[in-house]
C-alpha positions, -999 to 999 in steps of 0.1 A, spaced: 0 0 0 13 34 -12 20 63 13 -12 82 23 -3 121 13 -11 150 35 -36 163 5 -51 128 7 -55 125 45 -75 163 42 -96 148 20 -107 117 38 -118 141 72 -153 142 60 -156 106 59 -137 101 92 -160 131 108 -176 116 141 -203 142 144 -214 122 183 -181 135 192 -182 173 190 -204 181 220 -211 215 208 -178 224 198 -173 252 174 -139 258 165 -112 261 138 -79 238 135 -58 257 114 -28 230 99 7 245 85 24 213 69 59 222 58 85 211 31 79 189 0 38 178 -3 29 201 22 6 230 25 -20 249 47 -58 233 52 -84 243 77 -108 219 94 -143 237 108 -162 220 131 -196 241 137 -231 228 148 -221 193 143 -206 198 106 -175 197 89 -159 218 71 -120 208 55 -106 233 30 -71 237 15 -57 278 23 -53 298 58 -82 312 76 -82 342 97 -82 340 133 -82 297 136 -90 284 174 -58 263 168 -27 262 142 -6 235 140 26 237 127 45 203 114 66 189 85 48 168 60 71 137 68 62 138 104 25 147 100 23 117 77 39 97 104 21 107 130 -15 102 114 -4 67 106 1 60 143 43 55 136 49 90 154 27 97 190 17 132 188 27 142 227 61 125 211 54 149 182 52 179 205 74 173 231 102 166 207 99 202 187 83 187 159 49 196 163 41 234 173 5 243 190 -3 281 189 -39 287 204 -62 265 225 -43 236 228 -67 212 243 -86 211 210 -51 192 194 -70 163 220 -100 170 212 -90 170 167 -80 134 177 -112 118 190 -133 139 163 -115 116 135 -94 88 147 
């Protein structure tokens, strides 16, 4: 099986969405994915919906910054995220208790 991509892993969000999950939350995960197949995408998570587009949003609840190679690794369950952050490679600006809450939403 080929690597998943960090496009392709944006993409599949809908589909992962667990809308029993949210709990009323309303917030923006902003997502700055550096170096080669990287980019900027935007998750929205309002009245029980969700939202996933490719760009930057003004003012996100959350912006996570990360290299593609790690983000790859650490949505395929090879890198732990608290490794992810604790080690410098993952950077939370913002409400960082919604990084724990992105997880449950879609894994």
């Amino acid at each position: 099986m080929s690597e998943i991509s960090c496009k392709d892993f944006f993409e599949s969000l809908p589909d992962r969405f667990k809308p029993e999950k949210t709990e009323n939350l309303n917030a923006t995960f902003q997502f700055e994915i550096l170096g080669n197949q990287g980019g900027n995408w935007y998750v929205a998570v309002k009245e029980g919906q969700c939202t996933v587009g490719e760009g930057k949003v003004s003012s996100p609840d959350l912006v996570a910054t990360i290299s593609a190679k790690d983000w790859i690794e650490m949505v395929t369950g090879k890198l732990s995220p608290q490794n992810a952050f604790f080690s410098g490679k993952l950077a939370i600006r913002g409400n960082q208790n919604l990084a724990f809450k992105f997880a449950s939403l879609f894994f």
